[in-house]
C-alpha positions in Angstrom: -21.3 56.4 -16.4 -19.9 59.4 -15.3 -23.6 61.1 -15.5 -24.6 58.3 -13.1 -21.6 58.7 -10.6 -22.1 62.5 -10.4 -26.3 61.7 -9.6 -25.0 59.7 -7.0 -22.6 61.6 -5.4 -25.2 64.8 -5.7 -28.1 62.2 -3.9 -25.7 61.2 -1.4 -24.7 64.5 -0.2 -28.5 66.1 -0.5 -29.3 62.8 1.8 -26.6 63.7 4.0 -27.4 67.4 4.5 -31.0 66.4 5.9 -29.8 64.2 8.3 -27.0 66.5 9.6 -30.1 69.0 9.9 -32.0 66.9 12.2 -32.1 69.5 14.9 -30.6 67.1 17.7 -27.5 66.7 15.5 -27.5 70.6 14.8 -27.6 71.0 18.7 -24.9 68.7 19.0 -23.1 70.2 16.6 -23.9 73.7 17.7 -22.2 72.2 21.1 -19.1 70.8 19.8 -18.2 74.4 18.4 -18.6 76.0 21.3 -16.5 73.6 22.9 -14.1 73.7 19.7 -13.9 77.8 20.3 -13.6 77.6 24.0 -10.2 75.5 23.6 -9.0 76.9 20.7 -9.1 80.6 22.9 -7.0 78.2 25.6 -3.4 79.0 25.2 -1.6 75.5 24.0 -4.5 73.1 25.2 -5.9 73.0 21.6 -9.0 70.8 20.2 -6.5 67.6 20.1 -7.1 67.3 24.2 -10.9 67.7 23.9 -11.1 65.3 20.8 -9.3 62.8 23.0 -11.7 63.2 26.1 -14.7 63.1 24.0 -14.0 60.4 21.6 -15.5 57.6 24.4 -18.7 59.6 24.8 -19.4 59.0 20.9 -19.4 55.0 21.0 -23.2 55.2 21.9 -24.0 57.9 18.6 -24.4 57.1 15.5 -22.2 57.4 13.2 -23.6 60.7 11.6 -24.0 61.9 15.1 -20.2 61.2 15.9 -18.6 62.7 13.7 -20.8 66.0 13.9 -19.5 65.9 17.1 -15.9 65.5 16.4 -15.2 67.2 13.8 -17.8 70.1 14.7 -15.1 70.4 17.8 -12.2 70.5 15.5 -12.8 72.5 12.7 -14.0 75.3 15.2 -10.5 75.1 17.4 -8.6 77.2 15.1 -11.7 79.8 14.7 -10.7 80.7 18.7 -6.9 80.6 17.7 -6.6 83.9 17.1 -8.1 85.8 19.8 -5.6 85.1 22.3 -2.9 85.5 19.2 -4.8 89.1 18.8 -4.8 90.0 22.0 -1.9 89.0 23.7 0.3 87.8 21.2 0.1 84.4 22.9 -1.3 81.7 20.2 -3.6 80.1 21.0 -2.5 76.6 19.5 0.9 76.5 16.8 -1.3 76.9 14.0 -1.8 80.8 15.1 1.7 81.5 15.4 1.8 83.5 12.4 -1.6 85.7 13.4 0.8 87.2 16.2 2.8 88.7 13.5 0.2 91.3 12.2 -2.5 90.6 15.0 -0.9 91.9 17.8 0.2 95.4 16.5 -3.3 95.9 15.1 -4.7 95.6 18.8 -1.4 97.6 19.6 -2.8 100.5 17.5 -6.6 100.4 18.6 -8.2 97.9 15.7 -8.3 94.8 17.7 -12.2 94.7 16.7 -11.0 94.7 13.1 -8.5 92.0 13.2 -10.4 89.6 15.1 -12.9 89.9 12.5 -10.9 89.1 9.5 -10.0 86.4 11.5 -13.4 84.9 11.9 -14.5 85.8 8.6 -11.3 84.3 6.8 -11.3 81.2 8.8 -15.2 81.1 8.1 -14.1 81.5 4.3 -10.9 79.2 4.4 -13.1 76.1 6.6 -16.1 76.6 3.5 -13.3 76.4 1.5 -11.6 73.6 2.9 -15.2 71.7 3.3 -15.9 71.8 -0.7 -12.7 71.2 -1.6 -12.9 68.1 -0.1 -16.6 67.8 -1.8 -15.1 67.6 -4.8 -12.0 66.0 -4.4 -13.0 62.5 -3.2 -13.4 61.0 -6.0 -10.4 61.9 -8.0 -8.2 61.8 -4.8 -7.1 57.9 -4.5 -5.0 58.0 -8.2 -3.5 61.5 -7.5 -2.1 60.2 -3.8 -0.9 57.1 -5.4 2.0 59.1 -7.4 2.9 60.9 -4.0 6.6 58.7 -2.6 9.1 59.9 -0.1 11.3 62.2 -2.8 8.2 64.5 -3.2 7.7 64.3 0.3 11.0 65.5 1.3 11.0 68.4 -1.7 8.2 69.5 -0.3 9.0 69.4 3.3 12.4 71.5 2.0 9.9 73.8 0.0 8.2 74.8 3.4 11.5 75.5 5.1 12.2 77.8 2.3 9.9 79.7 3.3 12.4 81.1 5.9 14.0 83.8 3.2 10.4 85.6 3.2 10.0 85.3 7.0 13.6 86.8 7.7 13.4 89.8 6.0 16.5 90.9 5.5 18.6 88.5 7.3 18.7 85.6 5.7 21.6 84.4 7.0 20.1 84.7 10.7 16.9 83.4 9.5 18.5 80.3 7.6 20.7 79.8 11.2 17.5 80.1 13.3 15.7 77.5 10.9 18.6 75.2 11.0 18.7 75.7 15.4 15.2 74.5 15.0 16.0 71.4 12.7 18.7 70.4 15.3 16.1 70.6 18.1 13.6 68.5 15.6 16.5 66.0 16.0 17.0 65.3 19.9 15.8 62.2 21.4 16.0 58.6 20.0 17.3 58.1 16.6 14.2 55.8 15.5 16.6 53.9 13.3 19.3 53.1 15.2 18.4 53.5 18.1 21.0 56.1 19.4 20.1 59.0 22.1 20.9 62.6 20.3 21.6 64.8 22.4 19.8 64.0 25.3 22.3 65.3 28.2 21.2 61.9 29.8 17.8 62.8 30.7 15.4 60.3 30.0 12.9 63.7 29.4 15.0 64.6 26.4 14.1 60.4 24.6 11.7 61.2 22.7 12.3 64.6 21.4 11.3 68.3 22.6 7.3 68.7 22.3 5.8 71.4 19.8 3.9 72.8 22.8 6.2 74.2 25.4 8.4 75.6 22.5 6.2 77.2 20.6 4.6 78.9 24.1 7.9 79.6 24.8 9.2 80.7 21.7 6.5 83.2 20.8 4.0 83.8 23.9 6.6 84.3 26.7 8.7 87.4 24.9 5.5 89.4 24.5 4.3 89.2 27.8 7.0 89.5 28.9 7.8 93.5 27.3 4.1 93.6 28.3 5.9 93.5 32.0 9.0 95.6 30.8 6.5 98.6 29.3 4.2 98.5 32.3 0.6 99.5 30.2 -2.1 97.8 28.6 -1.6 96.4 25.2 -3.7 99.1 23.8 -4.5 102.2 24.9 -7.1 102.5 22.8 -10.1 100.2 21.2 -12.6 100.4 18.6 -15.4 98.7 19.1 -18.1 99.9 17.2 -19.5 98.0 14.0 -18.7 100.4 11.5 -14.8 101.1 12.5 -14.2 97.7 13.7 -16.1 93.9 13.3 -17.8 95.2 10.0 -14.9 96.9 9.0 -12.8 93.9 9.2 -15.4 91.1 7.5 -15.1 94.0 4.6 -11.4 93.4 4.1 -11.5 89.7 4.2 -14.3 90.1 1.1 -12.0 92.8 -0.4 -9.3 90.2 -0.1 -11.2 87.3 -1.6 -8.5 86.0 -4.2 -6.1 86.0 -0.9 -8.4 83.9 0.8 -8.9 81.5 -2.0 -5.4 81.1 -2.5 -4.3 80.6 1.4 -7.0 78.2 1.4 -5.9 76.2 -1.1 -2.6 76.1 0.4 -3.9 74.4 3.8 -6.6 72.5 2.3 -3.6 70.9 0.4 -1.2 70.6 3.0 -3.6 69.4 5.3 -3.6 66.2 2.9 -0.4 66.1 3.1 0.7 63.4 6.3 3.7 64.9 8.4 3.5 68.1 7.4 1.2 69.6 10.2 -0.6 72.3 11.2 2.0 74.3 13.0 3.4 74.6 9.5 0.8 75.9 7.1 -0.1 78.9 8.2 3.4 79.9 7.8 3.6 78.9 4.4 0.6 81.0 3.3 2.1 83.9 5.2 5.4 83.4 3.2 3.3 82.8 -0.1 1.0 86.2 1.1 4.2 88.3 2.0 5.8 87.4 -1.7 2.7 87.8 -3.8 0.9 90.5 -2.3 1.5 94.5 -3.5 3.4 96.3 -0.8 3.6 93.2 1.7 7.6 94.1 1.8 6.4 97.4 3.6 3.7 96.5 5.9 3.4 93.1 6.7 4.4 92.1 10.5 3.8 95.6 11.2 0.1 95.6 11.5 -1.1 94.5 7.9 -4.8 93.0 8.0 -4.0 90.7 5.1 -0.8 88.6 7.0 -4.2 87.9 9.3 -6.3 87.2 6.6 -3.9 84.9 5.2 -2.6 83.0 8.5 -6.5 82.2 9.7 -7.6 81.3 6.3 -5.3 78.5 5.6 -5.3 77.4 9.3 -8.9 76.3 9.0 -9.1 75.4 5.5 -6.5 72.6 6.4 -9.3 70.4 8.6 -10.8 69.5 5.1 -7.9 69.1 3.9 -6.6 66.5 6.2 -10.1 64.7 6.3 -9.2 63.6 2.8 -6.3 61.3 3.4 -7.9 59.9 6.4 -11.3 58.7 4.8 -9.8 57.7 1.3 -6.4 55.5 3.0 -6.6 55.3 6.3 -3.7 57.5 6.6 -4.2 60.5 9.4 -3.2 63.5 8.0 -2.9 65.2 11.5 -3.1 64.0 15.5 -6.6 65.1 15.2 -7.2 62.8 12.4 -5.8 60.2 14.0 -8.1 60.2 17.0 -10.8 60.4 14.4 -9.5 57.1 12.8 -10.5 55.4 16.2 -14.2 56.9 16.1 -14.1 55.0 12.5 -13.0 51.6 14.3 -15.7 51.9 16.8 -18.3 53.3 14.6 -17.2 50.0 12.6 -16.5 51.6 9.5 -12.9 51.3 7.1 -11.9 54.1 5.5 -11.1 53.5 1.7 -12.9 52.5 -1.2 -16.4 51.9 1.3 -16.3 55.4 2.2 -15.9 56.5 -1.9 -19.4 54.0 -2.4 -21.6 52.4 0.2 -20.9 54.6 2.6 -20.5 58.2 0.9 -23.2 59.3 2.7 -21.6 59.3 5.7 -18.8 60.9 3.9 -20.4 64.1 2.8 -22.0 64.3 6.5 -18.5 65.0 8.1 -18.0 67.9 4.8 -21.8 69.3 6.1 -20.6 68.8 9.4 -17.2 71.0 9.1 -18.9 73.8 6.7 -22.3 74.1 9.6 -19.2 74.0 12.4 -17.5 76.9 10.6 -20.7 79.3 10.3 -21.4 78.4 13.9 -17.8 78.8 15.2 -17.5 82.5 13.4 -21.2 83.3 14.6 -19.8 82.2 18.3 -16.5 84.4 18.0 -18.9 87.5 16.4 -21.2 87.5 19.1 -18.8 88.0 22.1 -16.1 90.0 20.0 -16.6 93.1 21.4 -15.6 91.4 24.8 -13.1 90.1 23.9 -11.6 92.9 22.2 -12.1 95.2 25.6 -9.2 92.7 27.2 -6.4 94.8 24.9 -7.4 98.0 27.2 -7.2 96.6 30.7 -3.7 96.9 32.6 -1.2 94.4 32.4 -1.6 93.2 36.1 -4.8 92.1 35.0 -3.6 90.1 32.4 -0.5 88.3 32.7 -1.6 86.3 36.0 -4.7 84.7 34.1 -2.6 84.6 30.8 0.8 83.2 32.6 -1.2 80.4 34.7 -3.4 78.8 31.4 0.3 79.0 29.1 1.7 76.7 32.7 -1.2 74.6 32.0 -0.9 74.3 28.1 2.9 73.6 28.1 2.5 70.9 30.3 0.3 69.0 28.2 3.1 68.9 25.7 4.2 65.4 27.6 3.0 66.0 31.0 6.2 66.0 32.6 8.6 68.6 34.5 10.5 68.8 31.5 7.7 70.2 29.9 7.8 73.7 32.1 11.7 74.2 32.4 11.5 73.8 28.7 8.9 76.7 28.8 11.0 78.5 30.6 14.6 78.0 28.6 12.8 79.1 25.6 11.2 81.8 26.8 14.3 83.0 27.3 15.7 82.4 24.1 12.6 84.0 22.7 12.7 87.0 24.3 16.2 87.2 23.7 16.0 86.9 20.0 13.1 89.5 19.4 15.4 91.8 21.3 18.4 91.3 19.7 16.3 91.1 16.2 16.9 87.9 15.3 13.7 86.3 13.3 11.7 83.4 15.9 9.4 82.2 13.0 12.7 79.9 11.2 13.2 78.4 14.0 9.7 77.3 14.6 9.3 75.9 11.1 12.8 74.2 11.3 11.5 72.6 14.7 8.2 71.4 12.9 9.6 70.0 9.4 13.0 68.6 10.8 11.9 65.3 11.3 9.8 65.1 8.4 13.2 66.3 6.3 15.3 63.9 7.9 12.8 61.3 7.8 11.6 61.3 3.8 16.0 62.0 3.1 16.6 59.2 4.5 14.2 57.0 3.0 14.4 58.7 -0.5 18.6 57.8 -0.3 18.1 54.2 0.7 15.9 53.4 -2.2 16.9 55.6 -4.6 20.5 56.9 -4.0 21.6 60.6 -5.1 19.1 60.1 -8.1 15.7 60.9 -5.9 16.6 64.4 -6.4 15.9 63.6 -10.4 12.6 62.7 -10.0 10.4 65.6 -12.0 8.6 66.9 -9.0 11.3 66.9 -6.9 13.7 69.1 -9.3 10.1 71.7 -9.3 9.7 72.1 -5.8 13.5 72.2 -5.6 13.8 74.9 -7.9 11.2 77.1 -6.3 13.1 76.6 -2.7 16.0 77.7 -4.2 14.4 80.7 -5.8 13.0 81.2 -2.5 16.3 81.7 -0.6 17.9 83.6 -3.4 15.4 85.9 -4.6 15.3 88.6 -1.9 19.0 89.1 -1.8 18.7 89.0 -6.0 15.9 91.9 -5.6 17.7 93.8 -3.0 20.8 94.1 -5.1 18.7 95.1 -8.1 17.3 97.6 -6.2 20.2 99.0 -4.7 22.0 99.4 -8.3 18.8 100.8 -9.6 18.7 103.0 -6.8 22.3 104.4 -7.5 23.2 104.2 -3.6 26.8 103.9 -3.6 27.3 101.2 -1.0 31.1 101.6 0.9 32.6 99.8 3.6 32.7 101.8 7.0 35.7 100.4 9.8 34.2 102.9 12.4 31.0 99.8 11.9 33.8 97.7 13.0 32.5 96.5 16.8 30.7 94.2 18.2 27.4 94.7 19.8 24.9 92.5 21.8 23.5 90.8 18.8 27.1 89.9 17.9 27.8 88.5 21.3 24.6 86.0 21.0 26.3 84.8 17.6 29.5 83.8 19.2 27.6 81.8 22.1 25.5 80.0 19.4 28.9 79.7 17.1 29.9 78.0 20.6 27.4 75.9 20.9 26.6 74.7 18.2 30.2 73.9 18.2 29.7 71.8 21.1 26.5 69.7 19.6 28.8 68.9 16.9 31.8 67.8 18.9 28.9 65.6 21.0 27.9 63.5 17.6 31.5 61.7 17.5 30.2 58.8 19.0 27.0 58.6 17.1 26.5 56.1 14.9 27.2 57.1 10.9 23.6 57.2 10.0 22.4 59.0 12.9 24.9 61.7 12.8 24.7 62.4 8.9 22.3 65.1 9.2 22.6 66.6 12.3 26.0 67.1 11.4 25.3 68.5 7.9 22.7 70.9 9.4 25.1 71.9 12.2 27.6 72.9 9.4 24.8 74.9 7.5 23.9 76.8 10.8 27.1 77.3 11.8 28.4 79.4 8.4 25.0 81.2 8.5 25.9 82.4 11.5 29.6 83.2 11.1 28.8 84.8 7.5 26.4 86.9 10.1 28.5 87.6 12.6 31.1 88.4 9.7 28.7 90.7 8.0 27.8 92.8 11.4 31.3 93.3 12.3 32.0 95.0 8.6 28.6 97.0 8.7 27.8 98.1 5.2 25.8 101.1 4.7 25.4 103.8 2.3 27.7 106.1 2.7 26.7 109.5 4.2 24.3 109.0 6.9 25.5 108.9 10.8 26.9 105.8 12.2 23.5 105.3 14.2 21.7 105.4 11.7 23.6 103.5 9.0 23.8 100.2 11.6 19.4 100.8 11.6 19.9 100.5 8.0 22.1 96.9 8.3 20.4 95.7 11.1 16.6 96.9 11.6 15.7 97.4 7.5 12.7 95.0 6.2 13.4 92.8 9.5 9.7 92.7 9.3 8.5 89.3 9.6 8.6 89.1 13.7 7.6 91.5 16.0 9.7 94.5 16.7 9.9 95.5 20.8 7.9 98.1 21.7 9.7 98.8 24.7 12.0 101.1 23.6 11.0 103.8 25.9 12.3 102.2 28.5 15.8 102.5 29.4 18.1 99.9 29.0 19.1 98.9 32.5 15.9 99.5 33.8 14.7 97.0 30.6 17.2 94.2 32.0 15.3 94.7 35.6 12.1 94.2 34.7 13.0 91.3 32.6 14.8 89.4 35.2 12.0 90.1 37.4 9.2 88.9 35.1 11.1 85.0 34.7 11.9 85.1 38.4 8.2 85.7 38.8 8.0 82.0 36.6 10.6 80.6 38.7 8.5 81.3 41.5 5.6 80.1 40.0 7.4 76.6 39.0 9.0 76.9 43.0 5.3 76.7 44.5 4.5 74.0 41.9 7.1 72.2 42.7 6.2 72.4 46.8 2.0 72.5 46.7 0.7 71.7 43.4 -0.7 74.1 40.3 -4.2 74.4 41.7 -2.8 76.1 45.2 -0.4 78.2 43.4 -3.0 79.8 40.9 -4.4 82.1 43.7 -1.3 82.6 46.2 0.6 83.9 42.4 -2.5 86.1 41.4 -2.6 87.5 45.0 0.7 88.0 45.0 1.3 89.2 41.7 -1.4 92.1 41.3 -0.7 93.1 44.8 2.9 93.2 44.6 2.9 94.7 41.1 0.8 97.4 41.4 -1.3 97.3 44.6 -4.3 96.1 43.1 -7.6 96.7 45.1 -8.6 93.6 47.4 -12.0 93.4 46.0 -10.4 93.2 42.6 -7.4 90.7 43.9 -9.5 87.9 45.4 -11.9 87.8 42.2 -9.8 86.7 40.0 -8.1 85.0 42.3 -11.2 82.9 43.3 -12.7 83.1 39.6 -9.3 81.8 37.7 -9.1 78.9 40.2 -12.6 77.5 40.1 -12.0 77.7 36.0 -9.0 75.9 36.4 -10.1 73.6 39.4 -13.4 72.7 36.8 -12.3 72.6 33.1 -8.7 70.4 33.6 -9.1 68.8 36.8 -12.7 67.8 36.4 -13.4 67.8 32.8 -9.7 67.0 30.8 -9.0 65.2 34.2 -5.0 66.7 33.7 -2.4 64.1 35.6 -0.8 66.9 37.8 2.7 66.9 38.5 4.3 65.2 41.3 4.7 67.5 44.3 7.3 67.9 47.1 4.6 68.1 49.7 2.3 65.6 48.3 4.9 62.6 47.8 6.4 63.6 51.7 2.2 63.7 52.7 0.2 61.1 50.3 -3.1 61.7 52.0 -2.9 65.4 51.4 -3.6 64.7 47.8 -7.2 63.0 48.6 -8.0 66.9 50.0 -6.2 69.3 47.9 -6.5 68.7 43.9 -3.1 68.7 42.0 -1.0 67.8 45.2 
């Protein structure tokens, strides 16, 4: 019997491979990657927008043809992830996030060539990966998912935010703060079950929660453009683009670093299965799993490290498979993406489940053809124009940030295409920059924004049917255990190591002052003071957890606080350079300013003047529409910045717009913003595009 299956499953998938070769499906699908790439090298637009816009042109295909199409488009998004992530440190959708951390200082330090190249190649890997895993795992999948219930789910949602001890270096306490700050903004909006607004300030904006997009933009993207501003150069002074010292050079480490790539990929080809985890999420938890397991991570990862690349990109595309798997065996989306997919399976007239496993496997192993073939195309797309892209690190920053700054507008306002959507931008922009200056770690709080829901969610659930005694289940006391291990392992091994060391750690008064870092504490001690004070007229179940989490983040950061004022340091060294040793040692996991060359007031100048520059941008939004303000802020900017020649100036003025003007007006036909001008002058908006 089992002979016979495996025949069957072998013919079907041979039969499947010829008709995905038909050379109008390979052109088709040679399209969709090329579309997948383009978007995924868009800053926040992602392959979820181009999936939605596409998914009526496939009711005419057949149903081989359609999914080519669709999932040749999103398997390849995350192959153009990381060259915005590598260049500018600006990721190119939340599944990057984690490339910034080691991608950006290698184009910093001249190897952009080499890191976008161990980015292809591992994504290439990690999508191959992903593609047989699924292959092979169809027809054992329905009994293992079966077993799967809402304890396990909310184990190993707490399991990913555990991560946060790896990603904080060491801080812990700030990084399990940040992570709960990010739960807590999970949290705001409409309390599903009750009914109850959290939080929302009374702004109907705030109902149903913050959107990943504008935070993550905001979060990450913002600070580094913005010391791009602050410092005044190019993000490299310096490229390599030849084949030996950079692209080959960097395919060579993801081979070298094959057992990485194998494991990362497992990691998002099984989380991608997983529904409500997300793929903001995994690519953090294979750089957590990287940054534990591999030898000398503690010292160079986040600091320019090819493998915290390697292992980022390799589980961000191995999740596609992944996440195919729960939609084509239940019916259950294991990602937005997915779930757009689910409506090609309606109109193709197909229902996913046991049909798929048996009459219809065919079909089946044409979408794992179809997201291998996207994968070699996507990585042969990225190869080919590499060296391009890799020049952009070397050009001056007034070339940059207008392009850059306009698409990120664009991108965070597809979050929920609303006003609420930029200021948000904005605020955590802010925040962001604030936090990598003051060296608190960003990636907690991302992760805490991404898996608080999902935590709360599966809690909840898991205590109405099962009471305190879900956390007795088997695999919940497992993936328990290792979060546990997780947050208390780094301080265990630091301890260790100091006592092995035979550093004789004292207690220093003259430590005994606060600094700016301390002063952020005390505003977030205050706030989150306030959000807790705010919950006494929430209703019990709605304010159980926010509450609890409140409390967590709010020791965290008073045991932080406590533990800056009484700076402990070895005894011996200067003052200066014993706070380095509290504050700045193994704080490796986010990126360290590069800025320090510039003074401090002149720091705080250029700062303000970069976010006014947003303000202004949002101002002109506000009064004539995105489209007009693209070329009046490019004008303005390079000009006023650094006297840019005209020639130069009205190109990319004239070039950016017409991109703009024809990709999300014309193509992703983007509902614009309401303007001042165009609601005081309606038939303006028939003439000018965006008004």
């Amino acid at each position: 019997m089992n002979t016979v299956v495996d025949v069957s499953m072998v013919g079907a998938a041979w039969d499947a491979l010829v008709i995905i070769f038909d050379p109008m499906r390979l052109a088709v699908l040679a399209f969709a990657a090329l579309l997948g790439v383009i978007l995924g090298i868009l800053p926040g637009i992602g392959g979820l927008a181009g999936t939605a816009l596409l998914l009526p042109f496939t009711y005419t295909m057949d149903p081989y043809t359609a999914f080519a199409f669709l999932l040749g488009l999103g398997a390849t998004t995350s192959t153009g992830d990381p060259i915005p992530a590598i260049l500018f440190g600006v990721p190119g959708g939340a599944g990057s996030a984690a490339t910034v951390l080691d991608g950006l200082p290698m184009a910093k330090r001249g190897e952009a060539g080499r890191a976008l190249s161990a980015a292809y190649m591992s994504s290439l890997m990690g999508g191959l990966f992903g593609a047989a895993l699924m292959a092979v795992a169809v027809p054992v999948l329905r009994p293992i998912m079966l077993h799967v219930g809402t304890p396990e789910m909310a184990a190993l949602a707490i399991l990913g935010l555990s991560t946060v001890a790896a990603l904080s270096g060491n801080a812990p306490l700030k990084g399990m703060a940040a992570a709960c700050i990010g739960i807590m903004i999970a949290m705001i909006g409409t309390d599903p079950r009750t009914g109850t607004f959290r939080w929302t300030f009374d702004s109907i904006y705030l109902w149903d929660g913050m959107p990943l997009v504008p935070i993550t933009l905001g979060i990450f993207a913002l600070p580094e453009l913005c010391d791009l501003a602050i410092g005044r150069t190019s993000i490299s002074d310096k490229a390599r683009f030849s084949i030996k010292s950079g692209m080959l050079q960097g395919a060579k480490d993801s081979f070298r670093h094959w057992w990485l790539v194998m494991r990362c990929s497992w990691i998002g080809a099984a989380m991608g299965a997983i529904p409500g985890i997300g793929g903001a999420v995994i690519d953090w938890m294979a750089y957590g799993h990287a940054s534990k397991t591999e030898k000398d991570a503690k010292k160079t990862f986040g600091r320019g490290d090819v493998r915290g690349v390697i292992a980022s990109e390799s589980a961000n595309n191995a999740k596609e498979g992944g996440s195919l798997l729960t939609t084509v065996a239940f019916g259950i989306p294991g990602s937005a993406g997915m779930a757009i997919i689910l409506g090609a399976f309606i109109a193709q007239g197909l229902i996913p489940g046991p049909d798929m496993l048996g009459k219809n496997l065919s079909i089946t192993y044409s979408m794992v053809w179809s997201i291998a073939i996207a994968n070699i195309f996507g990585a042969g797309l990225c190869y080919a124009f590499s060296g391009y892209f890799a020049r952009l690190a070397t050009l001056r920053y007034t070339l940059i940030l207008p392009s850059v700054l306009s698409i990120i507008y664009i991108g965070a306002y597809g979050g929920s295409r609303e006003w609420g959507d930029l200021i948000a931008l904005l605020i955590f922009g802010v925040l962001g920059w604030v936090m990598k200056r003051l060296k608190w770690p960003r990636p907690p709080l991302i992760l805490g924004v991404v898996l608080g829901a999902a935590i709360e969610r599966y809690m909840f659930i898991s205590i109405e049917l099962d009471g305190i005694a879900w956390l007795l289940h088997p695999v919940v006391l497992i993936f328990l255990g290792i979060a546990l291990y997780g947050l208390v392992g780094p301080v265990i091994k630091k301890k260790r190591a100091e006592r092995a060391s035979g550093v004789k750690v004292v207690t220093d008064r003259r430590g005994m002052k606060f600094h700016a870092t301390d002063i952020f504490s005390v505003v977030m001690l205050l706030g989150i003071a306030y959000l807790t004070f705010e919950t006494r007229s929430w209703a019990g179940s709605s304010a159980l957890v926010p509450r609890i989490v409140a409390c967590v983040a709010f020791v965290a950061i008073l045991g932080s606080l406590l533990q800056s004022a009484w700076s402990r340091a070895p005894a011996g060294p200067s003052l200066a350079e014993r706070i380095e040793y509290d504050v700045e040692e193994d704080l490796h996991m986010d990126m360290v300013s590069d800025t320090d060359h510039v003074p401090p007031g002149l720091t705080m100048l250029r700062a303000a003047i970069f976010f006014g520059w947003l303000l202004a941008f949002m101002a002109s939004m506000a009064i004539i529409g995105l489209i007009p303000t693209i070329p009046l802020f490019v004008v303005a900017y390079m000009r006023l910045e650094a006297r840019e020649p005209w020639k130069l100036v009205i190109g990319q003025a004239i070039g950016l717009t017409v991109f703009v003007y024809i990709v999300f007006a014309k193509l992703l036909t983007l509902a614009w913003p309401p303007t001042l001008l165009g609601t005081a002058y309606p038939w303006l908006a028939d003439i000018i595009p965006s008004l």
